[in-house]
C-alpha positions in Angstrom: 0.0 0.0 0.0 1.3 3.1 -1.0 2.3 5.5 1.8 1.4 9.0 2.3 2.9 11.8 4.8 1.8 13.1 7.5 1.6 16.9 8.2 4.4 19.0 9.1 4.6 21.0 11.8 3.4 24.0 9.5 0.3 22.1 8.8 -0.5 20.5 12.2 -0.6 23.4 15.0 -1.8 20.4 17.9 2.3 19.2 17.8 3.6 22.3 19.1 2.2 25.8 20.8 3.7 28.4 22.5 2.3 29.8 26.0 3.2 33.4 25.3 6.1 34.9 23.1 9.7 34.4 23.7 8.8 31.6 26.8 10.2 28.2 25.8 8.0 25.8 23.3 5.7 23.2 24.6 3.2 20.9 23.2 -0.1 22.5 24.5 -1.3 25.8 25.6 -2.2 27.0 29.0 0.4 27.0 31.1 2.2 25.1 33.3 -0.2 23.3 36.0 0.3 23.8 39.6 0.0 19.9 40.7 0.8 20.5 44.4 -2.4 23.3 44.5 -5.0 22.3 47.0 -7.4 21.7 44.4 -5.7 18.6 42.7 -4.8 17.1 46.3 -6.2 13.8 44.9 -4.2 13.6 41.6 -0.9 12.5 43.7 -3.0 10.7 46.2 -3.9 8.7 43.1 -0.5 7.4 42.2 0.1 7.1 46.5 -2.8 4.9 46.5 -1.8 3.1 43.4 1.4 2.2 44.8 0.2 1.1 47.8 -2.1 -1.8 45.8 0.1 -2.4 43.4 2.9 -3.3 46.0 1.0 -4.3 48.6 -0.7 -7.0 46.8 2.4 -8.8 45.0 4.1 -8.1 48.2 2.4 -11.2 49.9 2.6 -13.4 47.0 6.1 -14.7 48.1 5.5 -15.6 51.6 1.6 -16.9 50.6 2.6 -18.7 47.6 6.2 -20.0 48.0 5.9 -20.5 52.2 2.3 -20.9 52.7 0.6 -23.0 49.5 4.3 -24.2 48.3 2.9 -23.9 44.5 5.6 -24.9 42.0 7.7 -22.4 40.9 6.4 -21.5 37.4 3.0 -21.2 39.4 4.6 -18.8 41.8 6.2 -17.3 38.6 2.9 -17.0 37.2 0.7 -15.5 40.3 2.7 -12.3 39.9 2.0 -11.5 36.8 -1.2 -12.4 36.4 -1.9 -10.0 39.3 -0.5 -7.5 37.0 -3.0 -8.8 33.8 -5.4 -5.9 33.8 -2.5 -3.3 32.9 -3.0 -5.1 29.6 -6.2 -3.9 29.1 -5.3 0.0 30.0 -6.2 1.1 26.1 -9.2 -0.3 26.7 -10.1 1.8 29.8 -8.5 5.1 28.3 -11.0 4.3 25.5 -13.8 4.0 28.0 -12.5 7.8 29.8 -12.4 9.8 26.4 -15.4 8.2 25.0 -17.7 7.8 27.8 -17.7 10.6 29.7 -20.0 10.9 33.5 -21.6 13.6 34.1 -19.4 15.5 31.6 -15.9 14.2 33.2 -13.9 11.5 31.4 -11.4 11.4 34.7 -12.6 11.3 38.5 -16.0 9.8 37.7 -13.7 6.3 36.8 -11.2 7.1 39.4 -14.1 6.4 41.9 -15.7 3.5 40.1 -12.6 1.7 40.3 -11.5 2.2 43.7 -14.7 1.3 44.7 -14.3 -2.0 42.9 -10.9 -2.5 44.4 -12.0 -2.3 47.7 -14.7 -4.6 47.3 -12.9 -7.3 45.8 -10.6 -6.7 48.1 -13.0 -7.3 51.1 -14.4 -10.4 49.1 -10.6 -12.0 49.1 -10.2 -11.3 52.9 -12.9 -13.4 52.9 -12.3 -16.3 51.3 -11.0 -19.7 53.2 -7.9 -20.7 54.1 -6.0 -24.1 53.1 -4.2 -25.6 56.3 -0.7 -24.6 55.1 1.5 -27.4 52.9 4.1 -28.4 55.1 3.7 -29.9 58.5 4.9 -27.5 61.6 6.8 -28.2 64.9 6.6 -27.4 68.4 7.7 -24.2 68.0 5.3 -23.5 64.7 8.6 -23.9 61.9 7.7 -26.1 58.6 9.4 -29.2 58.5 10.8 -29.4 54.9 13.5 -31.5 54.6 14.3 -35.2 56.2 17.8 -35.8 56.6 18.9 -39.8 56.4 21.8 -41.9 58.5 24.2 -41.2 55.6 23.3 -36.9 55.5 21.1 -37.6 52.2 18.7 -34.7 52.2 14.9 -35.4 51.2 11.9 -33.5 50.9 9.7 -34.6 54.0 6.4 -35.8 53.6 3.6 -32.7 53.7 1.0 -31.9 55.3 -1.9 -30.8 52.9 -0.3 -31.7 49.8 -4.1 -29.7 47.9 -2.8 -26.9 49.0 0.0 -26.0 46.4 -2.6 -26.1 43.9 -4.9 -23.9 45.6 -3.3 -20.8 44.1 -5.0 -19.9 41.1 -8.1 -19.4 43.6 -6.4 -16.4 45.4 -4.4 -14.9 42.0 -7.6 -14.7 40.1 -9.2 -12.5 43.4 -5.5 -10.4 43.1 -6.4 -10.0 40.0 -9.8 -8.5 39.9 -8.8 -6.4 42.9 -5.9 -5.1 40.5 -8.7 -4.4 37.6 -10.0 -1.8 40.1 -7.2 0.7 40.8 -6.2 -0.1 37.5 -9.1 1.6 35.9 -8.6 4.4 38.2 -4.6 4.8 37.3 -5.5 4.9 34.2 -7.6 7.8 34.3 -4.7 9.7 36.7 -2.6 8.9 33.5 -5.0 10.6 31.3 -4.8 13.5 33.5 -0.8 13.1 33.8 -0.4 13.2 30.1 -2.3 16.4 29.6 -0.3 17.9 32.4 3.1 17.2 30.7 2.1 18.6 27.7 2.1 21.8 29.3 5.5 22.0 30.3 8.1 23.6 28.0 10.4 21.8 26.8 13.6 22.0 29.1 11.2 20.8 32.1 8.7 18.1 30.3 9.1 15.2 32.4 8.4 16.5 36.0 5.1 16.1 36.1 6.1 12.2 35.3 8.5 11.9 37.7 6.6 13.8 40.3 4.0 11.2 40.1 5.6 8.2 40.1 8.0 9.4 42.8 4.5 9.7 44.2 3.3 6.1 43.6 7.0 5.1 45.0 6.2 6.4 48.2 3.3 4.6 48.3 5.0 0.9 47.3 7.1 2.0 50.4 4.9 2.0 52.5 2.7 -0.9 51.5 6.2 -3.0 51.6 6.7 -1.5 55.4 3.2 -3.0 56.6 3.5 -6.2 55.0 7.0 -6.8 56.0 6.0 -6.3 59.3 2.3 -7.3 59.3 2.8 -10.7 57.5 6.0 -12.0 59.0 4.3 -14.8 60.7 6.2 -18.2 60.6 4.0 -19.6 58.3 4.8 -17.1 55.7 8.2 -17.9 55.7 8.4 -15.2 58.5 10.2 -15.3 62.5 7.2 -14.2 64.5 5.0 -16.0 65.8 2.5 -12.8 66.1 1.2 -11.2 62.9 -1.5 -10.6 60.5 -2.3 -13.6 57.9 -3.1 -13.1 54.6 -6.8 -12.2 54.4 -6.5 -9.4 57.1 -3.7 -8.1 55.2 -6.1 -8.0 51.5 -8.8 -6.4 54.6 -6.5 -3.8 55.6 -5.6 -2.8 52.1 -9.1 -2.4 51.9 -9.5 0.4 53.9 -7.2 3.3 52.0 -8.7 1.9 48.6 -12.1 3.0 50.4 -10.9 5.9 50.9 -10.0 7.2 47.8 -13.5 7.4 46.3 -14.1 10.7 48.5 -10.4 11.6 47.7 -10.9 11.0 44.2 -14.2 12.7 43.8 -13.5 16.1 45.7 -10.0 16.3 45.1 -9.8 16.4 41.4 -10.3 19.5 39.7 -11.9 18.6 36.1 -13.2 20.7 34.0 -16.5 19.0 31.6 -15.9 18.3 28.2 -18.3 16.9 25.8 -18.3 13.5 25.1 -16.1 12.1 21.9 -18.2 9.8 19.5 -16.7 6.1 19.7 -16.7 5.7 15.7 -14.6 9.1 15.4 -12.3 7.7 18.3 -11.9 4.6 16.9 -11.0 7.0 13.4 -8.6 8.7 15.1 -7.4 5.9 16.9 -6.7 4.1 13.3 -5.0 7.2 12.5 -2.5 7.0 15.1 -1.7 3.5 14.5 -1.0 4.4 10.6 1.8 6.3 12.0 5.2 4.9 11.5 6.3 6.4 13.9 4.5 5.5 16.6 4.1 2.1 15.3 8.3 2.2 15.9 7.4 2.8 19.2 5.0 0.6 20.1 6.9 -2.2 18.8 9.8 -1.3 20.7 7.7 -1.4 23.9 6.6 -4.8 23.2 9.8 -6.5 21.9 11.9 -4.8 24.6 9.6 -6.3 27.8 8.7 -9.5 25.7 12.4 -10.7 25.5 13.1 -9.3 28.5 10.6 -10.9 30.6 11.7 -14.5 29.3 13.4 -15.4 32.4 14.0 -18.8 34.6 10.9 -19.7 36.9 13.7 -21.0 39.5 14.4 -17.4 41.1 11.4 -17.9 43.7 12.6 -21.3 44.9 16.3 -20.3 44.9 15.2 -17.3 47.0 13.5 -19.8 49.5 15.4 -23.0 49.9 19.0 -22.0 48.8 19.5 -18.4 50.0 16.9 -18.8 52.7 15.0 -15.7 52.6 12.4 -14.6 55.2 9.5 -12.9 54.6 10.5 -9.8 56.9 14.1 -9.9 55.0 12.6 -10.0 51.7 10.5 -6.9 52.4 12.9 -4.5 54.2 15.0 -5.2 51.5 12.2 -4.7 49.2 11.6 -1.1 51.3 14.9 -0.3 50.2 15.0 -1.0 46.9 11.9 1.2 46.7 14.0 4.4 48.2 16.8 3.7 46.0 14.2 3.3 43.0 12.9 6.6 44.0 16.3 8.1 43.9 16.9 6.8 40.7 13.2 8.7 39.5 14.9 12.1 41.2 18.5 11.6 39.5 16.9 11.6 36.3 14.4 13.9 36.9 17.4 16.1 38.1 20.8 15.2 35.7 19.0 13.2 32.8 15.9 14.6 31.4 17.7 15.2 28.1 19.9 12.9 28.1 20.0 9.7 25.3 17.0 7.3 26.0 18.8 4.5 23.9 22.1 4.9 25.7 20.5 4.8 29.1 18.6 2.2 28.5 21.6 0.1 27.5 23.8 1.0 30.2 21.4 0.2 32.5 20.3 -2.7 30.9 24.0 -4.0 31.0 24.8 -2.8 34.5 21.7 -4.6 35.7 22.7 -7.9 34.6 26.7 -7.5 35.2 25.4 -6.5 39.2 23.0 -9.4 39.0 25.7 -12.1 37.9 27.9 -12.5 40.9 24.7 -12.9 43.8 23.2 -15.4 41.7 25.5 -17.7 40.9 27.3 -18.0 44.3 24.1 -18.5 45.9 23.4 -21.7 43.2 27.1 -23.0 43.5 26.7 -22.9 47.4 29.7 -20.5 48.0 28.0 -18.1 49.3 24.2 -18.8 50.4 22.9 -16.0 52.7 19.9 -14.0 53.0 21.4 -10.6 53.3 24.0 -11.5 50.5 21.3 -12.5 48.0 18.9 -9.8 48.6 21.8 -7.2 48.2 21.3 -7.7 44.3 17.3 -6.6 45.0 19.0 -3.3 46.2 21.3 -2.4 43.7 19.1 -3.5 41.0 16.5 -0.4 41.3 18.4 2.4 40.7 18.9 1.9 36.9 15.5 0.3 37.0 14.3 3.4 37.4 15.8 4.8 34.5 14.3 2.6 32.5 10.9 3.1 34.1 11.0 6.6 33.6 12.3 6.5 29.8 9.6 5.0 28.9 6.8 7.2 29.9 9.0 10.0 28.4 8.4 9.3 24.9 4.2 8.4 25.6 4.4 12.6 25.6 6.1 12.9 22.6 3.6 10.6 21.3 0.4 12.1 22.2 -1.3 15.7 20.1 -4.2 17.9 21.8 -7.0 15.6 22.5 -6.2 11.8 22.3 -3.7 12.0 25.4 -5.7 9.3 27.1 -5.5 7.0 23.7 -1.6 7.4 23.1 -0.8 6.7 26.7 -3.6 3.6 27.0 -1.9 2.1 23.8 1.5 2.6 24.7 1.6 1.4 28.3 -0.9 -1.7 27.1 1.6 -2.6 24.8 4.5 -2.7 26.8 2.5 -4.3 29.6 1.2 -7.4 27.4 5.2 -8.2 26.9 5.3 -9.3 30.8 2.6 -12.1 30.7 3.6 -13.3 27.1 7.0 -13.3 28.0 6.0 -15.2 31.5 3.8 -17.8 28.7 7.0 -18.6 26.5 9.3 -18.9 30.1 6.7 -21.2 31.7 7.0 -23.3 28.5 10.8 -22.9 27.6 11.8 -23.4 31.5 9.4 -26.4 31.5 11.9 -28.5 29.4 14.3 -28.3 32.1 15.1 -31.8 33.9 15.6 -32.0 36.6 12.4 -29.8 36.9 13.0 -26.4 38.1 9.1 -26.2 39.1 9.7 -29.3 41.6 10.8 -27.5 45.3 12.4 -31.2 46.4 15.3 -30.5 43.8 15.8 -27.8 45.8 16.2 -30.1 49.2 18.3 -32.5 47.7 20.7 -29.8 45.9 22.6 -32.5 44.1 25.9 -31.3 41.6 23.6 -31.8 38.5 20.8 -29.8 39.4 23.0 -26.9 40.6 24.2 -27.1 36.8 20.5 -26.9 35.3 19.6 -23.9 37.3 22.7 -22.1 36.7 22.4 -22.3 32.5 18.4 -21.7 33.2 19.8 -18.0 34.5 21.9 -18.4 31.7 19.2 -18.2 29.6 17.3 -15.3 31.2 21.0 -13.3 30.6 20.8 -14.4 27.2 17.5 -13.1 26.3 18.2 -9.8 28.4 20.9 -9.1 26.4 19.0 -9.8 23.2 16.3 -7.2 24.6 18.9 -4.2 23.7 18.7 -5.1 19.8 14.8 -3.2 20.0 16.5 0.0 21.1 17.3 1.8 17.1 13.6 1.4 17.2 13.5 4.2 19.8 13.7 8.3 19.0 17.2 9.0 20.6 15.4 12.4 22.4 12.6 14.7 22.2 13.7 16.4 19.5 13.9 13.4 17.4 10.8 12.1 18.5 8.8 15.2 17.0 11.1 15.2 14.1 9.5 11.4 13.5 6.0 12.4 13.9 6.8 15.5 11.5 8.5 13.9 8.8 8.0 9.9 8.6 4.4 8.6 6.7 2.2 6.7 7.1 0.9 3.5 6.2 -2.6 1.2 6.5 0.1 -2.0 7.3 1.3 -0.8 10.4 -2.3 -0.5 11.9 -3.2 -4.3 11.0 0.5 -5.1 12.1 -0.2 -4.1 15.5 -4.1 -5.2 15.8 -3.4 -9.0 14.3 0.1 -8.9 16.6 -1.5 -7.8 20.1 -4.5 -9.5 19.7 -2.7 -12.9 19.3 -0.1 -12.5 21.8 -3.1 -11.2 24.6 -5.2 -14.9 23.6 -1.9 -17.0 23.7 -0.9 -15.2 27.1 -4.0 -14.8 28.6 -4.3 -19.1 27.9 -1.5 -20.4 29.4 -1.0 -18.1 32.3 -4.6 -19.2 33.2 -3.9 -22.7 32.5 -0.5 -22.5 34.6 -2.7 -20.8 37.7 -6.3 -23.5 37.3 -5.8 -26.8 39.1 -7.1 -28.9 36.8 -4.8 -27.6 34.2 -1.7 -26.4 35.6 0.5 -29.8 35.0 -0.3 -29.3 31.3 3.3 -28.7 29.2 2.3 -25.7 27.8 1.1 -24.8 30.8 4.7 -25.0 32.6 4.2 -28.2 34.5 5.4 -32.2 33.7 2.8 -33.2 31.9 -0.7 -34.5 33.5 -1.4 -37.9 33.4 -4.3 -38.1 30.8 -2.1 -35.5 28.7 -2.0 -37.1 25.0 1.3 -36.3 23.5 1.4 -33.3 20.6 -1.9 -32.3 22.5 -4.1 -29.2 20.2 -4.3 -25.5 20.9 -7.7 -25.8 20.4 -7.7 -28.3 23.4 -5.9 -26.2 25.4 -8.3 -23.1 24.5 -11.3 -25.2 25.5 -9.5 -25.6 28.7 -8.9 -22.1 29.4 -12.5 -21.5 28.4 -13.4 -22.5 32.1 -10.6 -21.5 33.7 -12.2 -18.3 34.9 -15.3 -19.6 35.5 -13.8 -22.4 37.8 -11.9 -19.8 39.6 -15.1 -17.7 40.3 -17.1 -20.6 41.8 -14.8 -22.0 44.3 
């Protein structure tokens, strides 16, 4: 199809505006916006409370799932992302804010429907029942994991409610829904975030950015903080034998998820606007999609987090049985990752605004995996297997994960014109959000092939010479494909400058649009399948699922058999 150009800068007066004459350029009139002002109190409180669900939440997952249920490792693997699931719908939901406006508002009317959705899945997960815990206990309330023979031959020991590490996919698919919620409300904070940043003249666009997810930082901290604390009972892989258990912890999250629908409702300053008509949306929507050169970036968000996220299911059960991390440990660690991650947000909001996206992204990319190297495999080889040792990577890790956080917001304002803010940042963030759960799918299956299984926590127990050896090339692997992630990078605009330079000067083309369409729409089926599949009971020893095969499982075994599976996955889930 032949391609055609878009308009130049000349033509198309939405790409760039100027406040008054001789100030610096930005991308929208009206000045910059005051987002500490009184008025828009709830707009940070958003990404606080945001941070404080989507930390919270995954927070419990490794002393629930790994110490509690004992689910096998690509399940425990799995749990976290599919927690993290509805970020792959946040197009949709931006659609839902610029089309269907309440009461004249596309923002705070969704900000409250969804924390009120939260909240109340959120109180239904508190209360749902219990499993007696996997592993049997002792006198003084310690699992008993390991039996240890006349000649020092360590074994698994025999459990206590061996039901219970498949009992996971009942709690993750709750997590889930509850993550649906504020989900539908960040997205609506991002709309809002978007239009914000457009404001700002050039030498300062990326404040606004920072400021917020500094903001949502602060919250992660302190959700990390209460369920370090909270949730550090001995039967979540904790020391006390005082603390709260998992349901009152999903109960007390509850409460500032409440909260926010007042917040959200009286502190958000929104203007009405009238409501845009869902065919010329959808137009406009096509439009952007034609674009080269935001098709360049949306495929650079996908690739980059699809490759990136193919890594070895074995980190959960390495964390537990080899470096023998607490729950409490794992946290305060976790709380201190989240400061340095928020110093990372302020040294590039301070030093780096305009400095090279690709070449941050690669030396971080590099320096995370160099850092990374050296904790993991001494813990596998058993020179050096200590808590504090391995979490010391966790630490180090966030400061350049921030970077390369914050880069890639940057560009989602280059991206957006006047008016479809809530569309280039819903498409955008969806994309690079379905390249976790895919990614997850292929590493549940690649990581599957591994024998002696890396799902299977009695390999851990025994630790024999061989196994050491598959786990070690299974983080290998995940190097491998981390590395591999850094070829996607010529795809990005260098800057800001060359970003609007792109969406002056490159064309368009219908190709890209049904490119991107046929490409998400299969990867979100594929993941969606076997994440569910990996999470259902009845399903999760499938291969494709990640496990060892089931019994009944006929070799060479259909998609269409597996879709027909997942069909009821949800629906299984729900009626427990």
């Amino acid at each position: 199809m032949a391609e055609r150009k878009t308009k130049t800068a000349a033509e198309d007066t939405s790409l760039i505006t100027k406040d008054e004459p001789g100030e610096e350029e930005s991308l929208a009139s009206g000045g910059v916006v005051d987002i500490f002002h009184p008025s828009r109190a709830g707009y940070l409180a958003q990404y606080f409370a945001v941070g404080l669900m989507s930390s919270g939440m995954p927070a419990t997952i490794y002393g629930f799932f790994i110490g509690y249920l004992n689910v096998p490792a690509y399940v425990y693997a799995t749990a976290g992302v599919i927690t993290s699931i509805p970020w792959s719908f946040k197009f949709l939901f931006g659609m839902i804010n610029d089309c269907f406006p309440i009461f004249g508002r596309r923002r705070k009317p969704y900000m409250c429907i969804g924390w009120a959705f939260c909240c109340v899945m959120l109180v239904l997960l508190s209360m749902q029942t219990l499993p007696e815990p996997y592993w049997c206990r002792d006198e003084d309330g310690e699992y008993i994991t390991t039996v240890t023979s006349a000649d020092g031959k360590k074994t698994a020991a025999e459990p206590c409610n061996e039901e219970a590490s498949r009992q996971g996919g009942h709690f993750a698919f709750f997590m889930m829904l509850a993550s649906l919620g504020y989900v539908v409300a960040d997205v609506a904070a991002d709309g809002l975030t978007v239009e914000y940043a457009r404001r700002e003249p050039t030498s300062k666009r990326g404040r606004t950015q920072t400021t917020a997810y500094l903001t949502r930082t602060l919250g992660q901290i302190a959700a990390v903080a209460v369920v370090g604390i909270g949730m550090n009972r001995k039967e979540y892989n904790g020391s006390f034998d005082w603390g709260l258990t998992f349901s009152q912890v999903m109960l007390v999250l509850a409460v500032p998820a409440g909260l926010m629908v007042p917040v959200s409702w009286y502190g958000i300053e929104e203007t009405p606007k009238p409501a845009v008509g869902l065919k010329p949306y959808l137009k406009l929507c096509g439009k952007l999609l034609q674009r080269k050169a935001f098709f360049y970036v949306m495929l650079f968000q996908f690739l980059s987090n699809l490759i990136a996220s193919i890594t070895t299911t074995a980190g959960g059960l390495v964390k537990n049985y080899w470096a023998g991390v607490q729950n409490l440990q794992n946290q305060l660690f976790s709380l201190l990752g989240s400061a340095l991650f928020a110093l990372g947000l302020w040294l590039v909001n301070k030093y780096l605004l305009n400095y090279s996206w690709r070449a941050m992204l690669f030396s971080t990319t590099v320096l995370l995996n160099v850092m990374d190297m050296p904790f993991t495999f001494l813990t596998v080889y058993n020179i050096v297997r200590n808590q504090y040792f391995y979490l010391g990577e966790t630490v180090l890790y966030e400061v350049p994960s921030a970077a390369n956080f914050v880069v890639a917001t940057f560009i989602i304002v280059e991206m957006a014109d006047e008016g479809n803010e809530g569309m280039v940042y819903g498409l955008l963030t969806t994309t690079a959000n379905l390249g976790e759960p895919f990614g997850n799918a292929i590493s549940n299956q690649l990581f599957g092939l591994f024998r002696p299984a890396l799902s299977d926590s009695a390999n851990y127990i025994e630790d024999t010479g061989r196994f050491r050896q598959v786990v070690a090339l299974s983080f290998v692997v995940s190097y491998f494909f981390s590395f591999l992630s850094l070829l996607a990078l010529p795809l990005l605009p260098s800057q800001k400058a060359e970003a609007q330079r792109r969406k002056r000067d490159w064309s368009e083309n219908e190709g890209y649009m049904w490119f991107t369409i046929v490409l998400l729409s299969v990867c979100l089926a594929y993941s969606l399948t076997v994440n569910f599949l990996s999470l259902n009971e009845s399903t999760m020893c499938l291969t494709i699922a990640g496990g060892e095969g089931c019994e009944d499982e006929e070799p060479g075994a259909s998609l269409l058999q597996v879709a027909a599976a997942a069909s009821n996955v949800a629906a299984a889930a729900a009626g427990r």
